[in-house]
Structures are given as structure tokens and as C-alpha cells.
C-alpha atoms as one frame of an Amber mdcrd trajectory, in Angstrom:
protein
 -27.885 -30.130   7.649 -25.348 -29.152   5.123 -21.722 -28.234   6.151 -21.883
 -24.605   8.490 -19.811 -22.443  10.434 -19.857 -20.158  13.117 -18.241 -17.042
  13.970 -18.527 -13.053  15.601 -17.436 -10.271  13.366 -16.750  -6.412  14.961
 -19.180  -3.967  12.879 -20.696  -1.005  13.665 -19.096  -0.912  16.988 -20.393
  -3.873  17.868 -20.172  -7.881  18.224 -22.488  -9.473  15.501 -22.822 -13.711
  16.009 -23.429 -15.865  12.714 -23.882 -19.024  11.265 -23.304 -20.003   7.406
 -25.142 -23.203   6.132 -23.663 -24.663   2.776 -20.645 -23.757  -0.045 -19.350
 -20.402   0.443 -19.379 -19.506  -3.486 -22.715 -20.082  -4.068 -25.441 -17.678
  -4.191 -25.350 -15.606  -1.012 -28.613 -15.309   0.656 -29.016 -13.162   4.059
 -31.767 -13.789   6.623 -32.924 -11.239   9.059 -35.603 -12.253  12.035 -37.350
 -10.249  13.386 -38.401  -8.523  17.205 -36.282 -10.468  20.108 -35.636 -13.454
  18.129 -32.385 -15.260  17.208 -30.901 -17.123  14.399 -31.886 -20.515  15.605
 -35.697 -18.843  14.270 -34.955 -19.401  10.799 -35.843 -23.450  11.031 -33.032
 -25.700  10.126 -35.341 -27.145   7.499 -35.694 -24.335   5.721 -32.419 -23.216
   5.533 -31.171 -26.440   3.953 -33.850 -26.513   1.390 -32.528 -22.565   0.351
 -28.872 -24.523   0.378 -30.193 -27.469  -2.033 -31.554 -25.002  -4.454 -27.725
 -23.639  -4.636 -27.710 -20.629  -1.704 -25.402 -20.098   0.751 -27.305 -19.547
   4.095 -26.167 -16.688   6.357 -28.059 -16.141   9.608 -27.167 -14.233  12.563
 -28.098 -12.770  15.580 -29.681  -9.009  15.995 -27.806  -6.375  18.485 -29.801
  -7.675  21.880 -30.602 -11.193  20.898 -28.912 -14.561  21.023 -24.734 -13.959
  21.064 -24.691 -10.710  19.541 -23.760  -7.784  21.636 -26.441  -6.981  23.810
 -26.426  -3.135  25.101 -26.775  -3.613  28.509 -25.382   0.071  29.716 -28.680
   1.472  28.128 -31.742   1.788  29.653 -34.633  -0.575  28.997 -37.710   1.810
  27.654 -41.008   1.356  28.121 -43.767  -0.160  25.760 -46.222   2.061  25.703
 -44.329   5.007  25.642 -42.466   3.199  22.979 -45.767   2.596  20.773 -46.737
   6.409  21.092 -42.940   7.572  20.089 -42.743   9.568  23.257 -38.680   8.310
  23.879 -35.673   8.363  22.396 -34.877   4.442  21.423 -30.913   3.135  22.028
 -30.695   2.715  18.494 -32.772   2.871  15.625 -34.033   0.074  12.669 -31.121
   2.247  10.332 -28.741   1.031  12.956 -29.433  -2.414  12.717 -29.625  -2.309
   8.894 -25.869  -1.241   8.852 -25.389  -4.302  11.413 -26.539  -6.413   8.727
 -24.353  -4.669   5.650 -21.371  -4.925   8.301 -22.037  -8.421   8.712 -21.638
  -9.086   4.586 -18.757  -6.803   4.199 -16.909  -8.855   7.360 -17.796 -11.786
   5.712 -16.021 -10.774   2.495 -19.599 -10.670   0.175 -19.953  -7.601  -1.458
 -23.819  -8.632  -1.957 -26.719 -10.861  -1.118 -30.645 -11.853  -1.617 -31.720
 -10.103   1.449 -34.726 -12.333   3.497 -36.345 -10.657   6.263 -39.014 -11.656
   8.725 -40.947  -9.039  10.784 -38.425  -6.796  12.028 -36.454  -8.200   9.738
 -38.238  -6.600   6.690 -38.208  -3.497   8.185 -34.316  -4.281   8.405 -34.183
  -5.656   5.178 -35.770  -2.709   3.570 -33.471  -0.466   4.847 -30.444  -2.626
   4.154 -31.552  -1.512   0.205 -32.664   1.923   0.738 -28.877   2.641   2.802
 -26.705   0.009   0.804 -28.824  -0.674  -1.843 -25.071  -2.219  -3.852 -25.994
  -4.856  -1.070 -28.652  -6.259  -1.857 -29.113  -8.774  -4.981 -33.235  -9.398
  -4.112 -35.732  -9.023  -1.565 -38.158 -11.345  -0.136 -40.246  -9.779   2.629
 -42.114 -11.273   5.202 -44.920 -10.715   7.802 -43.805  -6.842   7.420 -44.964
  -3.013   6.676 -43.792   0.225   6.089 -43.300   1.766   9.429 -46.548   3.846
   8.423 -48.742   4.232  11.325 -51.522   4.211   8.650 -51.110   0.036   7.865
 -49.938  -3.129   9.359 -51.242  -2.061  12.732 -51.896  -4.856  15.088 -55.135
  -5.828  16.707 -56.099  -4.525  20.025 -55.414  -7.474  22.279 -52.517  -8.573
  20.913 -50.845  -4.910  21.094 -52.328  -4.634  24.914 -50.628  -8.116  25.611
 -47.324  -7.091  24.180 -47.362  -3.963  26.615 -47.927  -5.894  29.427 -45.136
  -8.549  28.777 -42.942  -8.763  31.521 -39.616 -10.373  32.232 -39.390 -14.274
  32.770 -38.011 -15.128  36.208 -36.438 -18.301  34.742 -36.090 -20.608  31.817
 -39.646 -22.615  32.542 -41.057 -19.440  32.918 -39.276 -17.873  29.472 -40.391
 -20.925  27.651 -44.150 -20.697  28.715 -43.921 -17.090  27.630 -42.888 -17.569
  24.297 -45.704 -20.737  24.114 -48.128 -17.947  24.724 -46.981 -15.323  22.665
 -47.052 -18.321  19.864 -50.493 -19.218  20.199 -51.710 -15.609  20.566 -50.164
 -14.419  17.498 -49.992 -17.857  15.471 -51.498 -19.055  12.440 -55.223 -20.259
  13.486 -55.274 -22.287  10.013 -52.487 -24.581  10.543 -50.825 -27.141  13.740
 -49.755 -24.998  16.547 -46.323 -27.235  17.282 -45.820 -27.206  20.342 -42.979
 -29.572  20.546 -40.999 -27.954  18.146 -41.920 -24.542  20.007 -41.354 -25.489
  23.248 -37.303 -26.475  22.147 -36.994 -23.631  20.289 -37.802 -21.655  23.025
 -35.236 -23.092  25.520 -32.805 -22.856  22.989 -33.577 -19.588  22.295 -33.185
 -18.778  26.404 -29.931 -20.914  26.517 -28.198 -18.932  23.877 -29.106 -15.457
  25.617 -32.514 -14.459  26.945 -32.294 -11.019  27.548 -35.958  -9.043  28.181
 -34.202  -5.917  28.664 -33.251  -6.547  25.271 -36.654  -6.991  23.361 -37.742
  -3.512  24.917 -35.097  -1.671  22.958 -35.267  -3.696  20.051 -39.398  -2.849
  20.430 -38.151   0.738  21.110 -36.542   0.735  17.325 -39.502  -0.586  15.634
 -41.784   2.177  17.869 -39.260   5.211  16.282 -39.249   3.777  12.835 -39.768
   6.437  10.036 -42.650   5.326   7.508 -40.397   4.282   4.103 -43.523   4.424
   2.102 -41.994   7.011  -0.463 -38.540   6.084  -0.508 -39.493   2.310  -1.376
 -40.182   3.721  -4.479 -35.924   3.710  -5.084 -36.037  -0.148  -4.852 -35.071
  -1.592  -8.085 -34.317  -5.478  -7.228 -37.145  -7.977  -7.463 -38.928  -8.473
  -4.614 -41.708 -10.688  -3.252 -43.803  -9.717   0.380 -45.327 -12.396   1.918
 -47.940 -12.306   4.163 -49.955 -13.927   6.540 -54.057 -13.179   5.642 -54.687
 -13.909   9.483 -51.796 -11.657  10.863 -52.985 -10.376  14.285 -49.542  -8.616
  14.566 -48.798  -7.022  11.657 -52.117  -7.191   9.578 -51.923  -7.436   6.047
 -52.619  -3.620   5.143 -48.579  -3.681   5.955 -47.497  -6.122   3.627 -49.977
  -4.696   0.665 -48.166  -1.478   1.559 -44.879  -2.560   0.873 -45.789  -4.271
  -2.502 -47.500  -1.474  -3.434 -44.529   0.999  -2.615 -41.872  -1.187  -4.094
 -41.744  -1.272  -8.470 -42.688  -4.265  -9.682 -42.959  -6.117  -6.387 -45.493
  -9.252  -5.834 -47.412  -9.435  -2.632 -48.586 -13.237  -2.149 -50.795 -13.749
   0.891 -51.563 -17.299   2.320 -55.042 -17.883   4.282 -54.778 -19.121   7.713
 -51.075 -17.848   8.407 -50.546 -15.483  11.061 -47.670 -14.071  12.773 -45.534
 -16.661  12.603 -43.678 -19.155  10.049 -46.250 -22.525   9.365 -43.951 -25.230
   8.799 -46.503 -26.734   6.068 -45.702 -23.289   4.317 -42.148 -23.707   4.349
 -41.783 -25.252   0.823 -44.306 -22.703  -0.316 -41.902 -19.992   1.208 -38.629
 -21.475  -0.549 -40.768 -22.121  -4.096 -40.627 -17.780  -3.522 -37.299 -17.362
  -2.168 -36.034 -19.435  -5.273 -38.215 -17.510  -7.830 -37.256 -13.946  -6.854
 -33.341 -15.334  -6.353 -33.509 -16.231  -9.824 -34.841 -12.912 -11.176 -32.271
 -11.101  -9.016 -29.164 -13.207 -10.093 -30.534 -12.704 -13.948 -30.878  -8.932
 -13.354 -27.189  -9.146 -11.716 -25.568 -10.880 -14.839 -27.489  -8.241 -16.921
 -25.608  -5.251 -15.030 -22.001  -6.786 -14.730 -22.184  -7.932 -18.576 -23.642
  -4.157 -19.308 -20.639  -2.722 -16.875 -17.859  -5.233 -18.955 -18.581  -3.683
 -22.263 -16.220  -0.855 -23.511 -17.885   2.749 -23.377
């Protein structure tokens, strides 16, 4: 791995844990992940790849995952009444979007190529509909709209989410997560279960909180549908998207390239919820591509701002 830090910053009235892979003046790149996952999610492979084509990596932790704050004094909702919008969540997706604008403006960047996955992209695309000076480019991943119209999940896999319950220890957390993999997984490529199976005791080590996931699965459940104001993104974007999604089903992702100008939706066969690691070149190859067109666009609007009116 290339040189990294890590560090908290205060923001929004809350604790926000990071890590930064690579040179600090290079090209600034953001990833978000997605529903009750943590930093350690975006693979270490991948991340150095983005730092060898001349990013600077910044990952961090979601309010109620890994070492962020976690907001224990409120009440864990339920799932199902969560799915029907029949609560009021702790927070909502606009909340953690303004996490994640904090987290740049701590960090002293006044913009990046925003990356999210899942939750994450419905993050990510309010990050540029709130802060859109934030946010250089957008790659999307495995995400939709909020519409309840697309990107809906198939039956079994929404029952089994609803009936999730909390581990009672870390063997138990890590068979959990083994099952949610292979339920929701790609069916077209390995299921690693080596590389899971540390991943997900890492993931409990760092700060496995259940209560946690509910309101962060509360947030996505209250989401507004962004289908119309998508149509204010101007940066290039590209959505990526499983064809095989179980979770999030490809109607979500179509959605959001439809919605945004000038976006490119690029769907790979065989990949479900989840992040194949035979894709990950294939995912960086895009990263790379719409970084490019962002930085280009960038240039265009500083040189257009430095010329005398």
C-alpha cells in the first residue's frame, strides 16, 4: 500500500474516522460505502490502483459504522416499518451527505471525484445536489434514485434483510455477513470466502454495532426520490451496475443515468450486490476515465474564472 494516514475530524456535530492512501496534492478522490459497512470495504487493492493512476484516496467511516460516532442515545427502528416509511429515521441520507462535505472541508480540500457504493451513491448524489462546489465527478455504484418505482430488491432478499437480527458475538457476526455475501453476491464470479471471512472480523473488531445498521437502514427507508433534481448534475458521471443485482436491481442504476445529463450507465453480467474482485480493474479503467473528464472540465472553469470580465 502506498503511504496513508489516519485521523477523526468534528463535523456536523459529530466524530467522522478516515484514512488517506497516497500524496496529499494529487487528485482528491472520495469514497463512500454503503449500508452498515466501513472503510476497510473499499479493498486495499483497489484503492492503490486509484493512487497509481495519480488520486489521493480518502475513505472513511459512515455515522454508525466502524470508528465514526455511532448514535447510541437513539432508538434502533424497525425494518419493516422502516421499508413502508411509517417512522421518523435518527437522521436522514442529507445528513450523512453533509458528513461527507464536512469530512473534505476538515481535511482542507475544497473538492473531490466523489465514489459511492450503495448507500454511498445515494450519499454521493446528494453530496452534488447540497454541495455541488464539492464535487469534481461522480462514479456511482450498485445505486438508484430513492424512487420506490426502480432499484427495488427481490422478494427474498428484502424478507431476509427484515429478519436480520443482532450477532451475539464475533463468530456469529462473521457468519452473518458470509450469508448476507452469498445471498446478495455476484452468481457469475468466485464467492471469496477467505477474503470475506477477514473482512468481516475486521469489520466487527473496528465496531460492530447492529443497532447501528437499523438507523442507517432507517435513512435509506425515508429517502426522498432525487429523480428530478438529478437533472442539476453537471459533472461527468458514470453508474455502474451489477446486471444480477438482487438488492438493488438494475432499474435503479438505469434511473440514475437516465436522470443525470450526459451520464453513462455500464452494466457488467454476473455482478450482483457486491464488488467482484476480477472487476476491480474494470471499475478503476471507469474511475480513471470519468476523473479525467472531470479534472478537464475543472481546468476549463478556473481558466474561464481567471480571465478579466
Amino acid at each position: 500500500m502506498e503511504p496513508h494516514a489516519t485521523g477523526t475530524v468534528e463535523v456536523n456535530g459529530i466524530t467522522i474516522a478516515y484514512e488517506t492512501i497516497g500524496d496529499p496534492t494529487a487528485v482528491p478522490v472520495l469514497l463512500i460505502m454503503g449500508l452498515g459497512a466501513q472503510l476497510i470495504t473499499w479493498p486495499d487493492e483497489l484503492c492503490a490502483e486509484l493512487v497509481d493512476r495519480g488520486t489521493y484516496v480518502i475513505r472513511f467511516d459512515n455515522r454508525d459504522a466502524g470508528r465514526s460516532t455511532h448514535l447510541t442515545g437513539q432508538p434502533a427502528p424497525r425494518p419493516l416499518r422502516s421499508v413502508l416509511r411509517l417512522q421518523r429515521p435518527p437522521y436522514r441520507i442529507e445528513d450523512m451527505a453533509d458528513d461527507a462535505a464536512g469530512l473534505l472541508a476538515a481535511l482542507g480540500i475544497d473538492s473531490a471525484h466523489v465514489v459511492g457504493a450503495s448507500m454511498g451513491g445515494f450519499i454521493a448524489q446528494t453530496v452534488a445536489l447540497r454541495h455541488p462546489a464539492r464535487v469534481r465527478s461522480l462514479t456511482l455504484i450498485m445505486t438508484s434514485t430513492g424512487s420506490l418505482l426502480v432499484g427495488l430488491p427481490k422478494g427474498p432478499v428484502l424478507l431476509r434483510g427484515g429478519r436480520q437480527q443482532a450477532a451475539r458475538d464475533r463468530d456469529g457476526a462473521i457468519e452473518s455477513s458470509l450469508a448476507t455475501s452469498r445471498a446478495i453476491g455476484s452468481p457469475g464470479y468466485p464467492f471469496d470466502e477467505g477474503y470475506r471471512r477477514e473482512l468481516a472480523g475486521r469489520a466487527y473488531d473496528r465496531g460492530y454495532d447492529f443497532d447501528g445498521y437499523l438507523r442507517q437502514f432507517a435513512a435509506i427507508g425515508a429517502q426522498s426520490d432525487r429523480t428530478r433534481a438529478l437533472s442539476r448534475v453537471r459533472v461527468p458521471t458514470v453508474v455502474l451496475h451489477g446486471l444480477s443485482d438482487p438488492l438493488v436491481s438494475q432499474s435503479g442504476g438505469r434511473a440514475v443515468a437516465q436522470a443525470i445529463p450526459g451520464s453513462r450507465f455500464v452494466g457488467y453480467p454476473g455482478m450482483g450486490h457486491d464488488l467482484p474482485r476480477d472487476l476491480w480493474p474494470q471499475f478503476v479503467d471507469e474511475m480513471a476515465t470519468v476523473i479525467r473528464a472531470g479534472e478537464e472540465r475543472r481546468a476549463g472553469e478556473l481558466e474561464g474564472a481567471s480571465r478579466p470580465a
